[in-house]
N, C-alpha and C positions, 0 to 999 in steps of 0.2 A: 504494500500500500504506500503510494507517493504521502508525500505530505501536504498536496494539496487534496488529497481524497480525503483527509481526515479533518478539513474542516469546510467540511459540502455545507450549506445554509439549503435545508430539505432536499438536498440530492441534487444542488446544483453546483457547478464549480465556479470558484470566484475566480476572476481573470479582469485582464486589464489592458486597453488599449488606445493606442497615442497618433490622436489624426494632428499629423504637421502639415502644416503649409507653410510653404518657401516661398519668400516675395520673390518677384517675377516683372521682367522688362513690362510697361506698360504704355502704350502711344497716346490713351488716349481717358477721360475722365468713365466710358463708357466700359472698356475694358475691363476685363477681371486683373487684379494686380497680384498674384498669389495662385500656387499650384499646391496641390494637395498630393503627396506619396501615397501611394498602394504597390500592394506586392502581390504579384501574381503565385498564388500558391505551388506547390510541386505537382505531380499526380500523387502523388504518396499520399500528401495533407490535404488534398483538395478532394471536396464533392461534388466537383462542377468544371465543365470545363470552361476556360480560361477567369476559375475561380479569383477572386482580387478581394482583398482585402488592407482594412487596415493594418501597422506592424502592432502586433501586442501578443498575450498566451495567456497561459494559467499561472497563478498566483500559486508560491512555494515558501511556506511556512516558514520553514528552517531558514532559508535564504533570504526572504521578504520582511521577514518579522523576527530577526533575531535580536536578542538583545545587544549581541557587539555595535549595531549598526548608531545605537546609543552610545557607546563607549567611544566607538569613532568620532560622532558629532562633536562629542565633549573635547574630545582633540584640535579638532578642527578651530575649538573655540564655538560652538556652533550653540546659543542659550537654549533655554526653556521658549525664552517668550518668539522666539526666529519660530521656533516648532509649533507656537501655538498657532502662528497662523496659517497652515497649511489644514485647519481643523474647521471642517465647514457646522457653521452655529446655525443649520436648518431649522428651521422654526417646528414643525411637524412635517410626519410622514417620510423618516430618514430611511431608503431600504435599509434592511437588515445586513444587509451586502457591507455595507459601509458604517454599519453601527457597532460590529464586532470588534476585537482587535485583541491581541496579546499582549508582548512589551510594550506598545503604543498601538495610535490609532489609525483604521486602515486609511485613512486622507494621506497617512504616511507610507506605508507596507504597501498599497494598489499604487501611490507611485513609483515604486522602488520598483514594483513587478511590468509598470511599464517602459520606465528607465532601462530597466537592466533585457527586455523582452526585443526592445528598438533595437540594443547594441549588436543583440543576439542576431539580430535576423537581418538588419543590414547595414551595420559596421559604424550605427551612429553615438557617439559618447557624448549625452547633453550634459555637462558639467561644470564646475566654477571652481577658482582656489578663491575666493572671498564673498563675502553678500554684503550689496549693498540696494539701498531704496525697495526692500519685498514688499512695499503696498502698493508700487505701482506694478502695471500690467508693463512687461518687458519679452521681449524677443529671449528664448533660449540661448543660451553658450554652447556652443560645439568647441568638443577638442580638438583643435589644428594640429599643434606637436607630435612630432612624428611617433609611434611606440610601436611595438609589437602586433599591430593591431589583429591580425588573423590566429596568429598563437593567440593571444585571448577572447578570441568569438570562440574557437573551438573549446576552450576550457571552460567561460562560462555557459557554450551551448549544451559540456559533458556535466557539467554541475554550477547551477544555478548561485552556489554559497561561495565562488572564484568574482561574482561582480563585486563583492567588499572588497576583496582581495584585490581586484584591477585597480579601484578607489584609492588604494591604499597607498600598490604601487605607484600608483601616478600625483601622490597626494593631493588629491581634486575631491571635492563636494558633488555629489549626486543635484541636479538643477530643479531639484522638487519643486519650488517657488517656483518655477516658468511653466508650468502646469497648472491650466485650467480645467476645474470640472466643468464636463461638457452635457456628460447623459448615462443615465442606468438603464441600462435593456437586460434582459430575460428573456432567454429564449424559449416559445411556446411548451408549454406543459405534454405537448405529444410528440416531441422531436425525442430521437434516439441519445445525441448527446444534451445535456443541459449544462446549462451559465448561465453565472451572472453575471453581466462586464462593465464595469465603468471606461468611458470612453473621455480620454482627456485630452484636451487641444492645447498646441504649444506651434509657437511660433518662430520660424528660422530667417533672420532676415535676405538669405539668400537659397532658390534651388537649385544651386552650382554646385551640388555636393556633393565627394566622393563616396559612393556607398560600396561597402561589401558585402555582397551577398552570400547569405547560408546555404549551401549546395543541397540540402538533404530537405531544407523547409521552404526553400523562394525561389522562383523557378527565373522572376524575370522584376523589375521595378520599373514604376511610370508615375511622372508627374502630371498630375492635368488637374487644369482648372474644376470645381464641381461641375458645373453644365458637361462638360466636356465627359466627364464619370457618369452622369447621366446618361448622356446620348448614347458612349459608347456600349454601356449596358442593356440600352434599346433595341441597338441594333446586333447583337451578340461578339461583338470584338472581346469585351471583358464579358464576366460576369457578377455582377455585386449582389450579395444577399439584401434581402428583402429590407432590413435595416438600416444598413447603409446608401440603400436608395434615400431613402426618409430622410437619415443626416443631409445625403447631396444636396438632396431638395431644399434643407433649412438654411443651407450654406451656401447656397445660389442666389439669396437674399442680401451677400454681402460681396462688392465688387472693390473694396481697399482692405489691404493686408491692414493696416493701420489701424482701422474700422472693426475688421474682425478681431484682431489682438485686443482693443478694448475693451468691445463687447465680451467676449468671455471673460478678459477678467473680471469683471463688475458682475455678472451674470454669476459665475462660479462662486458667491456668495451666497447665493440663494439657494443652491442644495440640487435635489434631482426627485423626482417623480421614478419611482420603476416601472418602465414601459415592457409589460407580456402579454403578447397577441394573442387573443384567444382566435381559434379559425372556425368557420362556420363550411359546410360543402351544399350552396345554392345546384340547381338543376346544370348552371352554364359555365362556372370557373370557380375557385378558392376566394373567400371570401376572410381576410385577416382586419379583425377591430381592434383598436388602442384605446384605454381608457379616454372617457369623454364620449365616446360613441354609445349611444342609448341599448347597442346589442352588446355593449359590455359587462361580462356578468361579475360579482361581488369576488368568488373566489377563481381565479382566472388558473391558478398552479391545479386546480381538480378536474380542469378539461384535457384531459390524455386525448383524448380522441375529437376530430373534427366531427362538428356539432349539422346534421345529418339536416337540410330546408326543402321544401318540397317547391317553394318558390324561386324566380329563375332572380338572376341579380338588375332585370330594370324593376320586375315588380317589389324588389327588396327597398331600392332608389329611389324610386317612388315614394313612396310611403316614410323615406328616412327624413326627421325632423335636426335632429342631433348628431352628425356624425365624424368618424375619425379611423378612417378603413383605407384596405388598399386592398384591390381586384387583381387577383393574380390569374390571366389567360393563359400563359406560356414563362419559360425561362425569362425570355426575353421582352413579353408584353405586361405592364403592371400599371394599372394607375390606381393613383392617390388621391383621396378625397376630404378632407378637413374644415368644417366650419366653426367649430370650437377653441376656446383661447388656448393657449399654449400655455403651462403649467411653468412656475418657476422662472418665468423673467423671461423664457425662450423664442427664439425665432419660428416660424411659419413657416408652409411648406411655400414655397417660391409661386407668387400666383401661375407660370408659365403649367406647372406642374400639377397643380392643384386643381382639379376639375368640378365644376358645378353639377351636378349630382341631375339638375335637372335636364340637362345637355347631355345624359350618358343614354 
């Protein structure tokens, strides 16, 4: 048993992952200025073909949350009150994802799991030897300085408890402060694997950057704008889970790197809503609801099984006063529909995206 098996929240695993976006040449005010990394999974890790994803994984107790990583800060110089603010003071409705914690609290340990998950899988070290100004919202540190760098992906790829170790070596601070929380998903209660993932956004001011890739977990890496993640998902070039369409769509709302950087930090105070699709099977495609949709039911983790409509999905559309769904036709064909406010300070699905229900 890993040591992320052993602390499942109902049989789900905590994991964690880090949408970057690298500013980007821009001509013009209309332009997107900022590119967002994904990685195209291997066939090994992938369920899909030309599966993409964000870089992130599962969260490892022993490595994530140990108490050395205490020990280190204290060396660093690194206070009490530096740590306190990495600790989101969500008013109610905190997942349990992020309520738990060992030596400290997971706002700390799920960054650590996505620090050390990026380095992992394509050769990026967001780090700092000092902190200064952590209440503003700031672009990440990348390590330039030349090191070892492949000898240490593979050793913390073979064990997770070598990213202190790299820290150590290279006497640099983990860049936790330039993470923003972004969003909690859950993956539906009838999927074979189950997570829970916080998704944290950080910002690089450049995507000129040399990435290594992990041969055995990333098959291939691409910067593109959200639209651009969209489309290409539409059209079947990449393939993004059903999820990360959602993010594309919220983040297609924001066309300055600058703009986006702010916004999550100021947002990332306000905590996260846990987002778990319950699915519904209408007569004509996949039917997935996210809280705020009126066919969304109380206990969402007890629907194992797609919930069986004898209706086709215009007469479902029809009839919907409240909703917050996305219509899955095919791999490649899915639309989004939302008229309810967005929970926790968040952005919207991009109106291009977002379809009037009565136009379906």
């Amino acid at each position: 048993m890993t040591t992320s098996d052993k602390v499942r929240v109902n049989g789900y695993r905590p994991s964690a992952s880090l949408i970057l976006a690298g500013k980007a040449v821009s001509n013009s005010e209309e332009q997107v200025d900022y590119n967002l990394l994904l990685i195209k999974r291997t066939e090994r890790t992938s369920y899909a073909l030309n599966h993409c994803v964000f870089p992130g994984g599962v969260f490892d107790a022993k490595a994530d949350e140990s108490a050395d990583w205490l020990t280190y800060f204290q060396h660093c110089g690194i206070t009490q009150a530096q740590l306190e603010l990495l600790k989101c003071r969500q008013a109610t409705g905190r997942p349990e994802l992020m309520s738990r914690g060992g030596n400290f609290s997971r706002d700390i340990s799920l960054r650590l799991t996505a620090l050390r998950e990026t380095f992992e899988e394509v050769g990026i070290l967001l780090c700092c030897t000092s902190l200064k100004d952590l209440d503003k919202g700031q672009p990440a540190h990348m390590l330039l300085q030349p090191f070892e760098r492949e000898l240490w992906q593979q050793r913390v790829h073979n064990d997770a408890t070598q990213f202190l170790e790299l820290c150590r070596h290279l006497s640099v601070i983990p860049d936790l402060w330039a993470l923003s929380e972004w969003s909690v998903w859950r993956t539906p209660a009838s999927a074979s694997r189950k997570y829970d993932t916080v998704y944290y956004f950080a910002a690089l001011e450049t995507n000129q950057v040399d990435l290594l890739l992990e041969p055995s977990e990333v098959a291939s890496a691409h910067w593109l704008h959200p639209g651009d993640c969209w489309q290409q998902s539409q059209e079947g070039t990449i393939w993004l889970p059903f999820i990360l369409l959602y993010e594309t769509a919220r983040l297609m709302n924001m066309h300055r790197w600058e703009q986006l950087l702010q916004f999550a930090h100021h947002r990332s105070a306000r905590g996260s809503t846990l987002l778990q699709p319950i699915y519904y099977r209408p007569t004509d495609c996949m039917l997935g609801v996210l809280p705020g949709d009126e066919l969304y039911l109380a206990n969402p983790e007890n629907c194992t099984e797609s919930i069986i409509l004898p209706s086709s999905i215009n007469e479902l559309n029809t009839l919907a006063k409240r909703y917050n769904r996305y219509m899955i036709y095919g791999f490649q064909r899915v639309d989004f529909a939302c008229n309810v406010l967005p929970p926790n300070g968040h952005l919207p699905l991009h109106a291009l995206i977002n379809t009037r229900l009565a136009k379906l």
